[in-house]
C-alpha positions in Angstrom: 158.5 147.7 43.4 159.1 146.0 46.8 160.8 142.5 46.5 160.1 140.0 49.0 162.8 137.8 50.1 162.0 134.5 51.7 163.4 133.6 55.1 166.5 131.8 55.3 166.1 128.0 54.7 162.5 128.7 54.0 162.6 126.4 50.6 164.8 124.0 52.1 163.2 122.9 54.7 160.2 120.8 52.8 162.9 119.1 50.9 164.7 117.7 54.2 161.5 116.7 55.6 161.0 114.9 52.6 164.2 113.2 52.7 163.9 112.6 56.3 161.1 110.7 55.7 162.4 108.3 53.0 165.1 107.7 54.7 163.0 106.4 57.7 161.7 104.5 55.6 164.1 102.7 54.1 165.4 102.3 57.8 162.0 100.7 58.2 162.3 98.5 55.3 165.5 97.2 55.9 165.0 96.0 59.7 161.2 94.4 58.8 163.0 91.4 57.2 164.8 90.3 60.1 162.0 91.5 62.2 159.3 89.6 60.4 161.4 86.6 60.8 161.7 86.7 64.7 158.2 87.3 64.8 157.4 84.1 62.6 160.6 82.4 64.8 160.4 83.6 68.1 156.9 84.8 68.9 154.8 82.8 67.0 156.3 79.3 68.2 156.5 81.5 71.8 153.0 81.7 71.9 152.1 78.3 70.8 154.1 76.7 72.8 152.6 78.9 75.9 149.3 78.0 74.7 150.3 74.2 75.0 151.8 73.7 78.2 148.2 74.2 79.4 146.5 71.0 77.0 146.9 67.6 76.8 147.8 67.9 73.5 149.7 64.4 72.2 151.5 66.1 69.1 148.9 63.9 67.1 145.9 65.0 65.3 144.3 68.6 66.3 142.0 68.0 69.0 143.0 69.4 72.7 141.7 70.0 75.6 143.1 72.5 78.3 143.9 71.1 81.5 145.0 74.3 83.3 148.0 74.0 85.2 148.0 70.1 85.6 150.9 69.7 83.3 153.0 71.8 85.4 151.8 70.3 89.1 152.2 67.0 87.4 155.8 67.7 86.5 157.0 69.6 89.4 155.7 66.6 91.5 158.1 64.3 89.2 161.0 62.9 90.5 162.7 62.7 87.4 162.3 66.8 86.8 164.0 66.9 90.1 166.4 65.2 88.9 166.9 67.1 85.6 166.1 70.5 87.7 169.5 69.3 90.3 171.9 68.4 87.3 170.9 71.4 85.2 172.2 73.6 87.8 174.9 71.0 88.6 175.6 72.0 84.8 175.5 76.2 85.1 178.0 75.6 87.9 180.8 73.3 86.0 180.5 75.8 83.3 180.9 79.1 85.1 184.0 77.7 86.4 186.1 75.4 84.8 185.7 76.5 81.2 185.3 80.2 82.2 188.8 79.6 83.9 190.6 77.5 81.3 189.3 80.3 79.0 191.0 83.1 80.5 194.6 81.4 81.5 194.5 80.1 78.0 193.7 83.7 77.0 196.2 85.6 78.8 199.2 83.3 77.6 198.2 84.1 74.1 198.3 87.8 75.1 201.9 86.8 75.4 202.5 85.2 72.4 203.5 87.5 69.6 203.7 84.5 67.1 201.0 81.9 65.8 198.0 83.8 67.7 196.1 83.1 64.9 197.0 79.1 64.3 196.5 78.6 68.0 193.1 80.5 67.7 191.9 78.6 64.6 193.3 75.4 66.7 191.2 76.1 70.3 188.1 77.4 67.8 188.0 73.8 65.7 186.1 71.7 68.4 183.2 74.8 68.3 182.3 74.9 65.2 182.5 71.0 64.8 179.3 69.4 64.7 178.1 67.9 68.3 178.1 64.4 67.2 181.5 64.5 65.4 183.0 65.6 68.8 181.0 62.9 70.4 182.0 60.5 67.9 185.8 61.5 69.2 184.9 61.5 72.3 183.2 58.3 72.2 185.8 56.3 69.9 189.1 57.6 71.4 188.9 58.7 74.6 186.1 57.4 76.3 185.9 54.0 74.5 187.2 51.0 77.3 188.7 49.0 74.5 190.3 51.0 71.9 190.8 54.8 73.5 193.3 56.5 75.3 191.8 55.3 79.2 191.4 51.6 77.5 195.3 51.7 77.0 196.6 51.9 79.9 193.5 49.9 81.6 191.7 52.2 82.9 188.4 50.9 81.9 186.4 51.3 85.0 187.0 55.1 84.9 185.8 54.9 81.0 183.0 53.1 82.1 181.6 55.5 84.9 182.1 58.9 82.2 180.8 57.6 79.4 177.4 57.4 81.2 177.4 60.0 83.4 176.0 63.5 83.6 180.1 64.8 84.1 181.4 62.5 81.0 179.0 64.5 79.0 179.7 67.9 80.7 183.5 67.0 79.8 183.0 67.1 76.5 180.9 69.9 76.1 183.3 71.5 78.6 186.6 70.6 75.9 184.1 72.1 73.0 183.4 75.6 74.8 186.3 76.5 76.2 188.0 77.2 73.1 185.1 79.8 71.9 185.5 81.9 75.3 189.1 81.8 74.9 188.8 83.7 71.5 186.4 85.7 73.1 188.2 86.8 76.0 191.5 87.5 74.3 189.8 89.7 71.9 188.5 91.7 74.8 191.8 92.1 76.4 193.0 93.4 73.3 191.0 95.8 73.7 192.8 97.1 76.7 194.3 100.3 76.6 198.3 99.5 76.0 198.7 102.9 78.0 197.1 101.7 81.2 199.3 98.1 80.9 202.7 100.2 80.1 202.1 102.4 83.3 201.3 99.2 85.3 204.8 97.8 84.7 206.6 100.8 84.8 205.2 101.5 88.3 205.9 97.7 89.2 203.4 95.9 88.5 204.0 91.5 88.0 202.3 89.8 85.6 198.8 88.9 88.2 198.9 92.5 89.1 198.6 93.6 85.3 195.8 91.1 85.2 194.0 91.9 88.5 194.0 95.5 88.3 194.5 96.5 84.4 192.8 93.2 82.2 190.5 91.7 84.9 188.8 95.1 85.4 189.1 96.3 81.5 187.2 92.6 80.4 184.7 92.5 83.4 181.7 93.6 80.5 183.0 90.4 78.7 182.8 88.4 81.6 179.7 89.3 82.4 178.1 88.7 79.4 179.6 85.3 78.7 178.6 84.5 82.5 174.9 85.2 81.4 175.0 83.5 77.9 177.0 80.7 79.7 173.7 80.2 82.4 171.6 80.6 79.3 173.2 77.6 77.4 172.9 75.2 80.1 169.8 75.5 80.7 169.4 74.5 77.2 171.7 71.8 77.2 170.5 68.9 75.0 172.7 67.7 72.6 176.1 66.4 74.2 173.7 64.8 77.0 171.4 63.3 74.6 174.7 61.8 71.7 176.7 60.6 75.1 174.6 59.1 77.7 170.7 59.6 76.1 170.2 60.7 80.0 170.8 57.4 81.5 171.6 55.1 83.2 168.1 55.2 85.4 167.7 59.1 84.5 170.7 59.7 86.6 172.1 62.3 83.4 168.8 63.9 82.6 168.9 67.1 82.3 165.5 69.0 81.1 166.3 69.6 77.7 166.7 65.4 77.5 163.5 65.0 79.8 161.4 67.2 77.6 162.5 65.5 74.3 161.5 61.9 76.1 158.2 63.9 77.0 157.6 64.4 73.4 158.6 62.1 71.4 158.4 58.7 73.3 155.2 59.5 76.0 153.5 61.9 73.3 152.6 64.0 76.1 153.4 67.4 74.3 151.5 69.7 76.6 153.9 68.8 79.3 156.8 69.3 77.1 155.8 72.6 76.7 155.6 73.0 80.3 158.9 72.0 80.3 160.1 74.5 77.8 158.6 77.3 79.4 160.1 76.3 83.0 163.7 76.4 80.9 163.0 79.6 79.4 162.0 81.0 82.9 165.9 80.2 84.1 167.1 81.7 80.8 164.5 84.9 81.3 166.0 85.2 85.2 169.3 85.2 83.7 168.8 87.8 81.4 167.0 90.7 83.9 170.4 90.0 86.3 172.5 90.6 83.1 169.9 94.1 82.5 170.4 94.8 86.3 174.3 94.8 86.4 174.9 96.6 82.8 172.7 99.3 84.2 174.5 99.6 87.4 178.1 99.7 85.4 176.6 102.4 83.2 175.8 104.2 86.5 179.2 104.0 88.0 
C-alpha cells in the first residue's frame, strides 16, 4: 500500500492566506476611522468650499447662483487683496528668518547645557501652547500698552502706538510664540546627531561654528527643511494674532488674507468670494508643499 505524502507546506499554506487576510483587514479597519474623518474634515468642506468660490452665495438661506470666475477677477482687481497678498509674504519672510534663527542659536546653547534642558524647554514651549488671545492679552496689557507696559514706562509711547497696530506689532508676537516650538524642535534633531561624527570633529580641530556648519547644520538640514515648508504654510494662514492685535487695521494697512476673508464673510456676507479667497491661500500652501516633495526626493537621491 503506497502512502502519499503531501508537499511540504502544502496544509499550511491556506491557513496563512487566511491569516493574511484578516490581518489586512484589521489593518483596514483600524486606519478607516481616521480616514473617514479627513474625508468628512478635509474633502468634504474641500469640495464645498471649491464649489462656492464660484456663486454668490451670502452664507444666508440656500439659494445660489454661479457666477463663474467673477469672484476671483473681482478680488484679484481689489486693492485691499493686494494689500493682504504683499503683507502675507511680508509675513513668510519675517518668519523664515528671525524665528527660524532665534530657534537654532537658542537650540545649540541648550546642546550645551547639560542641566535644566528640560525646565528651559518646558519655559520656551509655554507661550505655544498658550491660547492666542492670552498671549495677546500679555502682549496687549504689558508690553504693548502706552500707559501701563514696559514701553509706557520709560515713555516710549509713540513706538507702543505704531506696534500695536501694525502688521509687525502683530508678527512680533506671533514671532515671541513660535520660536520656542522650533527651538524644541530643532534641538531634538541635533540630538539626533551622531556623537561619533561631533567627537571626530573636535579631535581633528574643529571650533564650535565648524561643529555646527559641517556636523549639526548638515545632520538637521531634513528638519530645516520641513519646518521651512510648515513655516510658509502657517503664514499663509495667519489669522488669529492679526485679527486679536490690530483686527487688520488701521485703513487695512495689517490685512493679511486670512483677516480679509473673515471681513468677506462675516461682515459683507459675500461668502463665494471668501471662498475664493480660501482657495487662493490654499494654492500658496499647495505650492509649498510640491517644493517640500521636490527637495525630499532629490535628498533621497543623493
Amino acid at each position: 500500500m503506497t502512502t502519499i505524502v503531501p508537499p511540504v507546506g502544502a496544509v499550511g499554506r491556506p491557513r496563512r492566506g487566511r491569516l493574511a487576510r484578516r490581518r489586512e483587514l484589521i489593518s483596514y479597519g483600524l486606519v478607516a476611522p481616521a480616514l473617514i474623518l479627513s474625508i468628512g474634515i478635509v474633502v468634504v468642506p474641500g469640495i464645498f468650499t471649491l464649489i462656492l468660490s464660484f456663486t454668490d452665495w451670502s452664507g444666508v438661506g440656500g439659494t445660489y447662483n454661479f457666477i463663474g470666475i467673477d469672484n476671483f477677477k473681482e478680488i484679484l482687481s481689489d486693492k485691499v487683496f493686494g494689500t493682504a497678498l504683499l503683507n502675507n509674504i511680508k509675513w513668510v519672510v519675517l518668519f523664515l528668518t528671525l524665528p527660524a534663527i532665534i530657534g537654532i542659536l537658542t537650540a545649540t546653547l541648550l546642546l550645551r547645557r547639560r542641566k535644566m534642558r528640560t525646565f528651559f524647554q518646558v519655559i520656551f514651549l509655554m507661550p505655544y501652547v498658550l491660547a492666542p488671545v492670552v498671549n495677546a492679552l500679555v502682549w496687549q496689557t504689558i508690553i504693548y500698552n502706552p500707559n501701563g507696559g514696559i514701553f509706557g514706562f520709560f515713555g516710549l509711547q509713540p513706538p507702543t502706538a505704531i506696534l500695536s497696530t501694525s502688521l509687525y506689532g502683530a508678527a512680533a508676537v506671533d514671532m515671541w510664540h513660535y520660536f520656542g516650538f522650533l527651538t524644541v524642535v530643532y534641538f531634538g534633531a541635533m540630538r539626533q546627531t551622531p556623537i561619533d561624527q561631533v567627537e571626530a570633529a573636535v579631535v581633528d580641530g574643529a571650533n564650535g561654528w565648524k561643529v555646527f556648519r559641517y556636523v549639526y547644520l548638515p545632520s538637521i538640514r531634513p528638519t530645516l527643511l520641513l519646518m521651512g515648508v510648515m513655516t510658509v504654510i502657517f503664514s499663509f494662514l495667519a489669522f488669529d494674532y492679526v485679527y486679536l492685535i490690530t483686527q487688520g487695521g488701521p485703513a487695512h494697512s495689517s490685512e493679511v488674507m486670512g483677516t480679509y476673508a473673515y471681513a468677506l464673510a462675516f461682515s459683507a456676507f459675500a461668502f463665494g468670494k471668501a471662498a475664493a479667497v480660501g482657495l487662493i491661500m490654499s494654492f500658496f500652501g499647495l505650492i509649498a508643499s510640491v517644493v517640500y516633495t521636490r527637495l525630499s526626493r532629490r535628498d533621497v537621491a543623493l
